[in-house]
C-alpha positions, 0 to 999 in steps of 0.5 A: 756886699755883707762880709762874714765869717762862718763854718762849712757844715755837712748835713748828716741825715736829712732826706735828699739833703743827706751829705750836702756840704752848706755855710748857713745864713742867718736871718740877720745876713739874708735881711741885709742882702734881700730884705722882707725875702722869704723865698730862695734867691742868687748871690754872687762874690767871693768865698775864701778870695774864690769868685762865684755868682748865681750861688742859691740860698735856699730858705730853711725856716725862721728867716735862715737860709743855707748855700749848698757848696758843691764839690767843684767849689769845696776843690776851689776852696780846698776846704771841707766840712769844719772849716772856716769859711771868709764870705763876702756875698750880695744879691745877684740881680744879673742871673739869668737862665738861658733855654738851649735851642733844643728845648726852646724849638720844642716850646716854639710848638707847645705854647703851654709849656712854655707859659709854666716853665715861665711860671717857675722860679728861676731857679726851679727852670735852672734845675731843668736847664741844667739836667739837660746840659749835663747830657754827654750824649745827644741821645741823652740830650734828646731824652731830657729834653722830651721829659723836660716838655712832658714835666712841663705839659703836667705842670710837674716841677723838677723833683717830681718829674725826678721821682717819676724817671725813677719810678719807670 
């Protein structure tokens, strides 16, 4: 377990990242939860006594990572950008991304599929997995569901499945 003391800080503008509440990670830090790790992984503990797991830290350059904080956790926390932040974080070797039935059926039928959902970081499957749980109709499910088979069927990753809703 690596304990810090570190500031939330709020990217201004940053391309998709603009507003993104995050602590920073220094090299030092990420070297001591994931040594010679180039590449985003999980954590898990505590932030201000708040107990999380599954938290990404995503690369930014240099060997610096940074942990976007979402505002389910800024309001456990009931802190925001400026404040000082108690962290006590280790690597989160138990994270697992669970396929929901739904979409496990339709890889059942498209072995492809399944081999690059398979090939995609965790972390990258759990963008996926996540979209259709957020789903708060079955006919939204449904949909997300068939983009997330054609996303996978295209070898597309999460974002560039996004921009191609978008742009329909």
């Amino acid at each position: 377990m690596v304990k810090f003391n570190t500031l939330i800080l709020q990217f201004a503008d940053q391309g998709e990242k603009t507003g993104w509440s995050y602590i920073d990670i220094p090299a030092d830090i990420a070297q001591q939860l994931k040594p010679g790790n180039k590449k985003s992984f999980r954590v898990k503990g505590m932030l201000d006594g708040l107990p999380v797991n599954g938290m990404a830290l995503m690369p930014m350059g240099e060997g610096n990572f940074i942990m976007a904080l979402k505002a389910e956790v800024r309001k456990g926390l009931r802190k925001n950008a400026g404040a000082v932040l108690s962290v006590a974080i280790e690597e989160d070797k138990d994270y697992k991304v669970e396929v929901p039935d739904d979409l496990q059926e339709c890889f059942d039928f498209e072995p492809d599929a399944v081999e690059f959902f398979n090939s995609l970081p965790k972390s990258h499957r759990d963008y996926f997995i996540k979209w259709i749980e957020g789903a708060k109709t079955a006919e939204t499910r449904a949909k997300r569901v068939v983009n997330t088979m054609n996303a996978m069927l295209r070898k597309w990753k999460y974002n560039e499945m996004m921009r191609a809703l978008k742009n329909e």
